[in-house]
N, C-alpha and C positions, 0 to 999 in steps of 0.2 A: 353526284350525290349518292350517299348509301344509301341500304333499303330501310324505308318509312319505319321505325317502332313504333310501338304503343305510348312510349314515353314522348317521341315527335306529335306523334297526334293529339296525346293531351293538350300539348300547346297551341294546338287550333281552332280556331275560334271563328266566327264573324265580324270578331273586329279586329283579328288578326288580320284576316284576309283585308278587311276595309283598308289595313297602312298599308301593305305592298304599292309600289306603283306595276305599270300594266306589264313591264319586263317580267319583274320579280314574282308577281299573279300567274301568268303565262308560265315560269317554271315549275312553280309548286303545282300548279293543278296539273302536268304534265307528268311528273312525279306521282301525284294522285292517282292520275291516269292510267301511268306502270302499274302503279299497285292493286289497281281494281284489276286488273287485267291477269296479272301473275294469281291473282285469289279464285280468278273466275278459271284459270285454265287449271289449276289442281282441283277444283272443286270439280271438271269436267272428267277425269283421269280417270280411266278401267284398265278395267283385264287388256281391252283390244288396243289401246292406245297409249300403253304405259308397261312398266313392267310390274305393277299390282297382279297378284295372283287373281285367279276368279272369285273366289272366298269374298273379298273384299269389296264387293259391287253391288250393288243395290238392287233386292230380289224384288223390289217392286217396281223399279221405271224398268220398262219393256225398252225404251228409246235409249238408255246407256247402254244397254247388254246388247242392242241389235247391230248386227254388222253388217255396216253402210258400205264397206269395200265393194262390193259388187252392183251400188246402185249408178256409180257415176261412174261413164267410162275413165281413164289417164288421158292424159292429154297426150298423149302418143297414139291411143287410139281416137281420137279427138281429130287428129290432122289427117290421118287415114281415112276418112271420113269422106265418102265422094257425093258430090250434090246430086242428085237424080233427076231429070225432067218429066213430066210428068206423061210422055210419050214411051219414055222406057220403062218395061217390066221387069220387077227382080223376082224371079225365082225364092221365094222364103220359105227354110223347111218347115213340113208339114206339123203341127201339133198334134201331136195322140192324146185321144179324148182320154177324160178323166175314165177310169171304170166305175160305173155303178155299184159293184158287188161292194160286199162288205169285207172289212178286214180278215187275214185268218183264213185257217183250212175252209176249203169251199165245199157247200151239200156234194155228196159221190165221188170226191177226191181220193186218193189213195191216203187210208191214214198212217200210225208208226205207232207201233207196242212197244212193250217190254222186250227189250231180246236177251238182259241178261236173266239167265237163270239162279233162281235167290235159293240159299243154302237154309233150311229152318234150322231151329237151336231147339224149338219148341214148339210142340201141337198144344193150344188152347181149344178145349171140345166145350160146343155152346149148343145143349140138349132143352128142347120142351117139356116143361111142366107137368104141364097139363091139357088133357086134350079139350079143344077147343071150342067141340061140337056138346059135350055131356061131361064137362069138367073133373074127368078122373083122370087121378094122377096116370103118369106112364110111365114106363118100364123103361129102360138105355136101352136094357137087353135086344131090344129092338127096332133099335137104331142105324138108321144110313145117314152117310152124308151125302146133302145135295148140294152145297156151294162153301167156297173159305177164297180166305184173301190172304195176302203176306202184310205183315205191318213190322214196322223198325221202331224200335222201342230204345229210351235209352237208360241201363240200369248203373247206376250209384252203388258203389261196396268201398268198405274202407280203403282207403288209397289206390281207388281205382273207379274208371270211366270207361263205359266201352256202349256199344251199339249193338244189338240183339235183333234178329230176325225171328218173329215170329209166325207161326201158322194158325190162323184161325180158322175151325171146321164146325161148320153150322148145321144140324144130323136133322131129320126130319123122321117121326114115328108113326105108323099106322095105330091107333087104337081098334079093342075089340067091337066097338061100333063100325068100322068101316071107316074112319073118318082122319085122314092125315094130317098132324099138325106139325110144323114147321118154327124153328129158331129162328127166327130174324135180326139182324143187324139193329141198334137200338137208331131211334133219328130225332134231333131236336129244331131250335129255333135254326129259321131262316131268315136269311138276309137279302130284302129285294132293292135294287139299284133298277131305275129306270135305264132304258134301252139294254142291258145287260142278256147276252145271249140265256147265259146258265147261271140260277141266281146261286148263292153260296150257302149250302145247307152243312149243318153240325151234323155227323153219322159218324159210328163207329164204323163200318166201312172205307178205311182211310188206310193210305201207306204209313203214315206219321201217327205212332203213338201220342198221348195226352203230354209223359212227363219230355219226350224230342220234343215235341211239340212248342210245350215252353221254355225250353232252352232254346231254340230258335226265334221266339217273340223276344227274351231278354238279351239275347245278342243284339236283335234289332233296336227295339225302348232302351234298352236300359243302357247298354254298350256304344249304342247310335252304329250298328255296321250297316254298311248296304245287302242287298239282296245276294250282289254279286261275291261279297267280303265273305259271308256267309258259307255260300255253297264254295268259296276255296277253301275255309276254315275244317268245314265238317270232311270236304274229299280227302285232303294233306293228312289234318289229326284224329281221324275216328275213321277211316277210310269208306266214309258213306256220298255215293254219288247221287245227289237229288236236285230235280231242276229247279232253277229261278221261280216259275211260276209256283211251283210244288213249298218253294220257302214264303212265297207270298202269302199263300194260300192258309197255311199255318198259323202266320203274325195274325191274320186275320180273323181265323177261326177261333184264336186265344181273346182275340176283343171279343169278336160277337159273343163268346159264350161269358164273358165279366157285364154285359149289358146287366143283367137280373141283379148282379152285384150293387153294381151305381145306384141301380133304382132302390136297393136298398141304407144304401148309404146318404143319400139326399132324404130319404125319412131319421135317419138318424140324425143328421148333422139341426137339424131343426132344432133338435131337444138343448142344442150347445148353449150354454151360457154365453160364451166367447167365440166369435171366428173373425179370420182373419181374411180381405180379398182384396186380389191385384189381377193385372191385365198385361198383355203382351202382343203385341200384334202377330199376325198370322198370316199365311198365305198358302191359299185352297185355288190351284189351277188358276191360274189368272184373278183370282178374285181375295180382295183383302179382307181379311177376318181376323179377330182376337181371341186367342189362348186365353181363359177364365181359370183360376185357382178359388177355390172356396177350401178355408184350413182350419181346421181345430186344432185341440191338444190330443184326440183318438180318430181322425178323420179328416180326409183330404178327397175333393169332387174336381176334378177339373171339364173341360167343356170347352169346345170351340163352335163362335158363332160371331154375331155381329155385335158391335161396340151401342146396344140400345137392353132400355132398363128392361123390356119385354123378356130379352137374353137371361138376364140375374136373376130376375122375380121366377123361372121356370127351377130353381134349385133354395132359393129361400124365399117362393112365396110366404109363408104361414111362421117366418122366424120372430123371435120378440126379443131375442137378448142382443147383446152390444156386438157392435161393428169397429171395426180398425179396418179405415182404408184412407188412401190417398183423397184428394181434391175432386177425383171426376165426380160430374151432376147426377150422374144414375144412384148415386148411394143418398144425396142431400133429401131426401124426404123419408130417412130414418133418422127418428127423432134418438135412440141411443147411440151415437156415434161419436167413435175418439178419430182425430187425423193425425196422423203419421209426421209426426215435426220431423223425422227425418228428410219425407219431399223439401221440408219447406227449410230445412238447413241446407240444401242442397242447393236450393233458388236463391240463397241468402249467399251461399259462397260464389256461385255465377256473378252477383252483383258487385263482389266487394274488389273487382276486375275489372269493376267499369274504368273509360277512359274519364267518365263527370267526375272532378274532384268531389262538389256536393254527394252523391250518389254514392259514390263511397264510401263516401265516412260513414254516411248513414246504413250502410250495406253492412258495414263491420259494427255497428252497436247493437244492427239487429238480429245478426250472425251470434254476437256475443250472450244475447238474449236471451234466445233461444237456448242455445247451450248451457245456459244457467239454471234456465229451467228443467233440463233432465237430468243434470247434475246434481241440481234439489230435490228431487223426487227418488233419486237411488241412494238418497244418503238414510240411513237409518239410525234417526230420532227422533226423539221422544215429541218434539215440539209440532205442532198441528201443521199440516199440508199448508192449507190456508195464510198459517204466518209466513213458512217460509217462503212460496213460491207469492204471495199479495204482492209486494212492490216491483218484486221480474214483470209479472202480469202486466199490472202497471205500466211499467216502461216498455213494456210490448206493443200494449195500445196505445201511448203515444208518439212512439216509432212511428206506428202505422198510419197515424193520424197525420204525421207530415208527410210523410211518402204518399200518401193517395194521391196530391196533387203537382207530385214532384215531375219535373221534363223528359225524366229518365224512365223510359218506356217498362221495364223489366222493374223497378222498385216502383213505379207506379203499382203495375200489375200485381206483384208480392203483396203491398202493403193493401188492396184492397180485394185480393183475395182470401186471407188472414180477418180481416174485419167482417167481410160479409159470411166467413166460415166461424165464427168466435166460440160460440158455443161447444162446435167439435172439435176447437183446437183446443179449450182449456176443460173441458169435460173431466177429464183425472185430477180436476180442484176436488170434485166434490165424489169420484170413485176413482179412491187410490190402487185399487186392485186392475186397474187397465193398464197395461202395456202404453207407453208412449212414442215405438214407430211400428213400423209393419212389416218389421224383417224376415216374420215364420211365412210371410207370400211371399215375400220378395226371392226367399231361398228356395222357395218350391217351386217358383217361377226360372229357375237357374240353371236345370236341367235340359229344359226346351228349348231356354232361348239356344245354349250351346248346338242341339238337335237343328232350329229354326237354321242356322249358320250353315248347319252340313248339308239338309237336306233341302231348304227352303221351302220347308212346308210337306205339306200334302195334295193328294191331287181329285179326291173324291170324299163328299159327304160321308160316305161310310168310312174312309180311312180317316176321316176326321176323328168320328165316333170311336172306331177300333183306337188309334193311338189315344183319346184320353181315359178312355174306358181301360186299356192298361194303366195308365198313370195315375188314376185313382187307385185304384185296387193295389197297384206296387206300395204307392207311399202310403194310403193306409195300413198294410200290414206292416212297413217298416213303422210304421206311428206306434203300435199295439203289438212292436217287438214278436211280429211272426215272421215264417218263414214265406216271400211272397211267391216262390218256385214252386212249393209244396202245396200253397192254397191252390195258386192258379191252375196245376196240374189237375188237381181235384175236381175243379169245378169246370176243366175241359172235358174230364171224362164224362161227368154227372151231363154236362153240355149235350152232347150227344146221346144221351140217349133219353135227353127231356126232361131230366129232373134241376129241378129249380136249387141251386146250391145255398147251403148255410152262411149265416152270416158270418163275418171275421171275426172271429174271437177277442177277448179284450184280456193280455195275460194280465 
């Protein structure tokens, strides 16, 4: 016998099976049998047991990615296997205890500097004011320097990119008081991570200029490269050697200082008449979480946290205008809400696939329904919302009203999740100015999920925050048609040395 179709199975029944006698029973469900089995072993298929690349494997069961080769011996070692009594001693090599210490150079180790020596392009001199003690100005003229650092900066000129060493010299001045005052390095917010040896502070103090800086966060966000993609990138084409952790360090520093930004942009996005939000699952070191998009028409928030309304309400506690989103429960107790008949055209075409002859048909009137419905709604005439879309409506609700009780698990589900959503599913009867799906999340959700594939996630609270706190601030500037290289740069500098940066302009 060939392999089972879909079109054999329609044919299956209960009282199909009641005429077989017990030969012809015994075949088909053996056939069945095959086929449960051939579905179950592809549905089992990874990286380790197939020739699927790793890409393609489920970043959240631990139990497909783990590799079991080394749990069971072969049965070659199996038979080698000699029985012991319990009179003889075997010799079993010793186990070396675990180390206590902590990862990483250890206190009084030998450490490792700089050995190359960096060429300057340029001396930046960073003089005092004024003095510190009796607030009068001071003089250069009487200036020393007492401390400078090199920084690699990267400068932009018309058709051309290159990487610049700079020299920063910090001069310290005697005043006619007696009293020394000193240039200091500017230092901003800090980022604490529990158990963290050294927590991550914003300082001008740094090898990596503001605008490197973020040209290494958008290689990483924007471009998706790895850490290691990077530092071959910048060695090969700009001939700048900077370590792994040194690029990490970077991506990081561009988040922590877009924090103030967010925080500014979840007070705007309140004021929106319209926003748009969707969800994506996520994955934080072992632990599942969901990627949040909150989108306007000048504003975009995203957010990674847990799939509970507590999550949502932290970015539109105090909002009043209308909502477009899909089905989940977290949004159902905002009374101005349109739902996305895109989800639900989507659940209407999974149906009309069913093997239920019933189930089908009805899959396809309510597919067609739908469809009519926002074909009505984009056409532009003169004739009232209300006449043209009243009888679709109609026939929507009693679709639904037969499918509620229908055997067919999925148009069951459809048709009474449609009914008990009604109000947000036909809310654009009576405000024609709402969008009828949720494509502006769905597209801004499109980025990550690609990112979510490469990278599988993230692996600390704080790189949670660093990546969305770029992805806000990116796609809000691309919203408000700025440049998002030239903000971020800015508000890395201002980062550092404490100042709270401006908000995004709106051209």
């Amino acid at each position: 016998m060939g392999r089972l179709t879909k079109k054999d199975l329609a044919q299956m029944n209960e009282a199909y099976f009641e005429s077989l006698d017990h030969e012809r029973l015994v075949k088909v469900a053996s056939n069945l049998l095959n086929l449960g089995i051939n579905l179950i072993e592809r549905l089992e298929q990874n990286s380790s047991n197939s020739s699927k690349p790793p890409s393609s494997d489920n970043p959240f069961d631990k139990a497909t990615n783990k590799d079991t080769s080394k749990e069971k011996p072969s049965k070659k070692e199996e038979g080698n296997t000699k029985s012991v009594s319990e009179e003889e001693k075997i010799e079993l090599p010793q186990v070396k205890e675990e180390s206590k210490g902590t990862p990483g150079r250890q206190v009084g180790s030998k450490g490792f500097g700089r050995t190359l020596i960096l060429e300057c392009d340029e001396i930046v001199p960073h003089y005092p004011s004024n003095c510190n003690a009796c607030d009068v100005e001071l003089s250069q003229t009487r200036a020393s320097v007492y401390t400078g650092y090199y920084t690699y900066e990267l400068e932009i000129r018309e058709l051309e990119i290159r990487v610049v060493c700079n020299l920063h010299h910090y001069y310290a001045i005697v005043c006619d008081c007696g009293h020394e005052t000193r240039a200091v390095p500017g230092t901003g917010y800090v980022s604490y991570v529990e158990g963290r040896k050294k927590e991550l502070k914003l300082t001008e103090a740094v090898m990596v200029g503001p605008l490197l800086t973020t040209f290494i966060s958008a290689l990483s966000v924007r471009y998706r490269m790895s850490r290691v993609k990077i530092k071959e990138l910048l060695s090969y084409w700009l001939g700048l050697d900077i370590s792994v952790g040194t690029i990490d360090r970077c991506i990081r520093e561009a988040g922590v200082a877009c924090f103030p930004v967010v925080e500014q942009l979840i007070e705007e996005i309140q004021k929106e008449e319209l926003i748009h939000i969707d969800e994506t699952p996520w994955y934080e070191k072992g632990m599942f979480r969901w990627l949040w998009v909150v989108i306007s028409k000048m504003t975009a928030i995203y957010f990674i946290g847990t799939r509970k309304k507590e999550e949502l309400l932290l970015v539109i506690t105090a909002y009043m205008g209308w909502i477009v989103s899909d089905g989940y429960g977290a949004y159902r107790h905002y009374e101005k809400r349109q739902r996305c008949l895109a989800h639900l055209i989507r659940k209407a075409v999974a149906i009309t696939g069913a093997v239920d002859e019933e189930a089908k048909k009805l899959g396809n009137e309510l597919l067609d329904a739908l469809r009519q419905l926002i074909k009505a709604i984009s056409e532009e005439k003169e004739v009232d919302v209300r006449k043209r879309c009243g009888p679709l409506i109609d026939k929507l609700e009693n679709i639904c009203n037969i499918g509620k009780d229908n055997r067919y698990s999925k148009l069951r589900d459809l048709s009474r999740e449609i009914l008990n959503d009604w109000d947000a599913v036909v809310a654009f009867v009576n405000n024609t100015e709402l969008p009828l799906t949720n494509n502006e999340a769905e597209r801004a959700l499109r980025h990550a999920v690609i990112a979510r594939r490469i990278s599988f996630g993230t692996r600390t609270n704080e790189g949670s925050r660093v990546y969305a706190s770029l992805l806000s601030v990116i796609e809000t500037c691309l919203l408000r048609k700025q440049n998002p290289w030239t903000y971020i740069a800015k508000t890395i500098a201002l980062g550092r040395k404490g100042i709270t940066p401006a908000a995004i302009p709106v051209s």
